[in-house]
C-alpha positions as CSV (number, residue, x, y, z in Angstrom):
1,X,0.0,0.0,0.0
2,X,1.1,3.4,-0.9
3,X,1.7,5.8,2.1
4,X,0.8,9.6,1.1
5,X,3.0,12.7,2.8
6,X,2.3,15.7,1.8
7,X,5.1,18.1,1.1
8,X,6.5,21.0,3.3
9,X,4.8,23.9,1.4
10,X,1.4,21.9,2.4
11,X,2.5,22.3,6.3
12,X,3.6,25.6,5.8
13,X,0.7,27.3,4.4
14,X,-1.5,25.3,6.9
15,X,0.6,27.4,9.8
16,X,-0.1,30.4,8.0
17,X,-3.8,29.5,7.8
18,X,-3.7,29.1,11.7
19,X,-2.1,31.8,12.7
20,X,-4.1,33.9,10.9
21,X,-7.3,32.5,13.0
22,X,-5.4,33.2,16.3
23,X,-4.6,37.4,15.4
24,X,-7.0,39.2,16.5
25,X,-9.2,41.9,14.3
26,X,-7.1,45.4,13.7
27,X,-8.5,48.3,15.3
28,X,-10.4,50.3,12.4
29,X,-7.7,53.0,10.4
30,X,-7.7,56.1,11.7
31,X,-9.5,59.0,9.3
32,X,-9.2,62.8,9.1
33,X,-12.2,64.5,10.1
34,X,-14.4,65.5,7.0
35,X,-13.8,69.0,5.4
36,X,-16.1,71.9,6.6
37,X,-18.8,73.3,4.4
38,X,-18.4,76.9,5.2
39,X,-15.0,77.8,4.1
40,X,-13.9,81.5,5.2
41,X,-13.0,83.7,2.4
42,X,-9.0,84.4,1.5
43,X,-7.8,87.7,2.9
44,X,-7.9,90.7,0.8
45,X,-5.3,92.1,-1.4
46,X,-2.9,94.7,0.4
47,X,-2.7,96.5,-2.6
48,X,-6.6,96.6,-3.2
49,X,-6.8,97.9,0.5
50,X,-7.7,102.2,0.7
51,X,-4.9,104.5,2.3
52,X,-5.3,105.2,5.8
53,X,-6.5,108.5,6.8
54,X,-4.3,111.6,7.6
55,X,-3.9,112.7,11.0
56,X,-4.7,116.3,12.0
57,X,-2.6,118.0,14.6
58,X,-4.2,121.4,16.7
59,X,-2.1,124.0,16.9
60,X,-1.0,124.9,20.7
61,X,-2.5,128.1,21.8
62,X,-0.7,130.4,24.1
63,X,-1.5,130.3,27.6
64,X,-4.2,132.6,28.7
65,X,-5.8,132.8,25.6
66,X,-8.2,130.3,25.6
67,X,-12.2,130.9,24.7
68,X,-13.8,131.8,28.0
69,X,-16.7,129.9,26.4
70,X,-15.1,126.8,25.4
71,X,-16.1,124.7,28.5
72,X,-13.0,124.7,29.4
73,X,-12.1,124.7,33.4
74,X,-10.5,127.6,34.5
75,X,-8.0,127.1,37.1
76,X,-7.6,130.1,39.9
77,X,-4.6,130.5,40.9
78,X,-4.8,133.2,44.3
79,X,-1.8,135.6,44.2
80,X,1.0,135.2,47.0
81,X,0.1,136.1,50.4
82,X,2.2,138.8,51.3
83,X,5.0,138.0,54.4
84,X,4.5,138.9,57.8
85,X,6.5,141.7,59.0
86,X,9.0,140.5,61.1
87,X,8.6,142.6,64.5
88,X,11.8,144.7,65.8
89,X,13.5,142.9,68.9
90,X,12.7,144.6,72.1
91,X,15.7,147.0,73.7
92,X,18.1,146.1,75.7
93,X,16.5,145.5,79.5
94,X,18.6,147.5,81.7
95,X,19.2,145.9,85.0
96,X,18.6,147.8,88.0
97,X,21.1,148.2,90.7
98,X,20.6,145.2,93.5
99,X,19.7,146.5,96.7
100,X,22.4,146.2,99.2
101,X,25.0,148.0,97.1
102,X,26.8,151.1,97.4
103,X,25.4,153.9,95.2
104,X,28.8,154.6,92.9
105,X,28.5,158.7,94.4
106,X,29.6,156.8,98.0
107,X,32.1,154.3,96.9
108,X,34.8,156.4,96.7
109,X,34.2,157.1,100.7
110,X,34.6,153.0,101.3
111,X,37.6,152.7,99.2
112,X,40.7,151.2,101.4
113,X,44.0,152.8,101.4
114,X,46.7,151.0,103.6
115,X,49.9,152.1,105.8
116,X,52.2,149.0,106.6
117,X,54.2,150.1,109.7
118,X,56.9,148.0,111.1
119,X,58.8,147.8,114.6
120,X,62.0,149.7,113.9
121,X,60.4,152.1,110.6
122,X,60.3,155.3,110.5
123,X,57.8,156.1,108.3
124,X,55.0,153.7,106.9
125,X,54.7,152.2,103.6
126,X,51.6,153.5,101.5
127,X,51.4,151.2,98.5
128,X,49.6,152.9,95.4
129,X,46.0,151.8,94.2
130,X,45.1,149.8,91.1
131,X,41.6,149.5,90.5
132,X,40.7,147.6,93.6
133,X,44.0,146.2,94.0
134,X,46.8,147.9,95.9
135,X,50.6,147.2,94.7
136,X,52.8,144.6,97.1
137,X,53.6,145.2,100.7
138,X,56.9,144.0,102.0
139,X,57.9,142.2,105.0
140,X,61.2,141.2,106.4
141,X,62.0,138.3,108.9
142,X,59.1,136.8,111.3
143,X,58.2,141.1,112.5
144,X,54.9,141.5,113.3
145,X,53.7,144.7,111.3
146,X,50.5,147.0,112.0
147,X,48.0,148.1,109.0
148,X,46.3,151.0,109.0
149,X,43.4,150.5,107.0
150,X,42.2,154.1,105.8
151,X,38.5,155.5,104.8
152,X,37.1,158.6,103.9
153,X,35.7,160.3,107.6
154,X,32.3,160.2,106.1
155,X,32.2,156.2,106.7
156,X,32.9,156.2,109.9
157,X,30.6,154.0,112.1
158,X,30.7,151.2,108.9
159,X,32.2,147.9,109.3
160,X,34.9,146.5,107.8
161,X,35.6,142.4,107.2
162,X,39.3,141.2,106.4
163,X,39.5,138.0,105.6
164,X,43.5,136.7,105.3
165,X,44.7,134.8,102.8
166,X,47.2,131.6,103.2
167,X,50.3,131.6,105.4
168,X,49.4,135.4,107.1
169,X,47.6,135.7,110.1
170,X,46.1,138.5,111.7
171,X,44.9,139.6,115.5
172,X,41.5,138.8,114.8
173,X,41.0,136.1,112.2
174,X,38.2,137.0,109.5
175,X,36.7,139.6,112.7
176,X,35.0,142.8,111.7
177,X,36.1,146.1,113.1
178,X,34.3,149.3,112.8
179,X,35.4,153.0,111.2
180,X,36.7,155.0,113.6
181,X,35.6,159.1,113.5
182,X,39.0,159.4,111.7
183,X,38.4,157.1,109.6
184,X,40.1,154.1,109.9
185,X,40.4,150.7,111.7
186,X,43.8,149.2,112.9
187,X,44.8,145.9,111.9
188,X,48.3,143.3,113.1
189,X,49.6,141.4,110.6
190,X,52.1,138.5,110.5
191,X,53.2,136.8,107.6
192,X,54.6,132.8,108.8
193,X,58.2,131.8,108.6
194,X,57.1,129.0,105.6
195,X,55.2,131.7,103.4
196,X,56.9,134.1,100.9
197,X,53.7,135.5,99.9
198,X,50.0,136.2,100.7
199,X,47.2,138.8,100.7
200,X,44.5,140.3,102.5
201,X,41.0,141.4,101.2
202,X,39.0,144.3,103.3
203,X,35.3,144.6,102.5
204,X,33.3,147.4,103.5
205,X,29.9,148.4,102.0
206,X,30.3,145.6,98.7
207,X,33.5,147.7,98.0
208,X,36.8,144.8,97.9
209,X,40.2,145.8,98.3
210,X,42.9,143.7,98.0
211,X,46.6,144.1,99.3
212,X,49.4,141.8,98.6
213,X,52.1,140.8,101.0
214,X,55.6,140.0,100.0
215,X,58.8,138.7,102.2
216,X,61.7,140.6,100.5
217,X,65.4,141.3,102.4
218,X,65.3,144.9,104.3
219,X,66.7,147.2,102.4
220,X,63.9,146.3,100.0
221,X,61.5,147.1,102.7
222,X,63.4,150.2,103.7
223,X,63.4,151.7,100.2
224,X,59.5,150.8,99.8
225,X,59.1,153.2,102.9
226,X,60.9,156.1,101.6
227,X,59.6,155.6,98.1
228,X,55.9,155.6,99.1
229,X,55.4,157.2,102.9
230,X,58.7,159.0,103.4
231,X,57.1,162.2,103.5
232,X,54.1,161.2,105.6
């Protein structure tokens, strides 16, 4: 008996056949959408289009001139305010005396004058005035010397303060003594061994008088005397 076997082309186109069964449908092909009906007309021609129109310019008028009828707003503008006057500053206040001073007609009656007198002198010295300072009195050694404070007559009955200064001391520290009817108040004086200088102030009436005090050798003191109160 003859056996049949088909040849390989048979088998091959049966796999096709089968696979072919197996695949799945393809999705449907995509389409464009369908052309619109209404088509919108091309754009015009430039050169078909009109020129545009001309544009007018107003001419600026001059301020101030407008048309007071024009509807316009009129701005007011109110003139400047003119500036206050500046008042003059008030004169000088003049102060009045304080009371408790000498008027300046009896000041010249309080004015100290001193006479430095020593032990052994002969005559006083009588240093000269300056303002309200008298020039320097001198001293020699440890002496104790006596000042005689002068005044006008008319002050007598006032008081006088002296008040020493360092390194003097006098018989009644910082005391007040009173005008005599001549005029004048006696005063001791001693200038320490340690000090080469001091002062004394007198006060009488607000008036201030001050008088230096100098150690110096003794012919210095001796020619002070005849230079100032040798004729005394």
């Amino acid at each position: 008996m003859i056996k049949f076997v088909p040849p390989k082309s048979f088998w091959f186109a049966l796999f096709l056949c089968f696979c072919a069964v197996q695949v799945p449908a393809q999705e449907p092909e995509m389409r464009p959408p369908p052309i619109p009906s209404v088509v919108p007309p091309p754009p015009p021609d430039p050169d078909t289009l009109p020129p545009p129109p001309r544009l007018s310019w107003e001419p600026l008028t001059p301020q101030g001139s407008e048309d007071e009828g024009g509807g316009s707003a009129i701005v007011y503008v109110p003139p400047p305010l003119p500036e206050a006057s500046i008042a003059p500053p008030p004169p000088p206040a003049v102060e009045a005396l304080l009371p408790g001073l000498p008027d300046p007609a009896s000041a010249e009656s309080v004015t100290a004058d001193v006479e430095v007198w020593r032990p052994e002198g002969e005559s006083p010295q009588i240093p000269p005035r300056r303002l309200n300072r008298l020039a320097p009195a001198y001293v020699t050694g440890e002496a104790l010397v006596t000042l005689k404070v002068q005044f006008d007559p008319a002050a007598a009955g006032k008081t006088v303060y002296s008040r020493p200064g360092r390194g003097i001391i006098i018989g009644e520290n910082d005391g007040a003594r009173t005008i005599s009817s001549a005029g004048d108040c006696i005063i001791a004086a001693q200038l320490l061994p340690n000090c080469a200088r001091s002062h004394i102030i007198f006060y009488c009436q607000g008036i201030r008088t001050i008088l230096p005090i100098l150690r110096a050798p003794l012919p210095t003191v001796i020619e002070a005397e005849e230079g100032t109160g040798g004729g005394h």
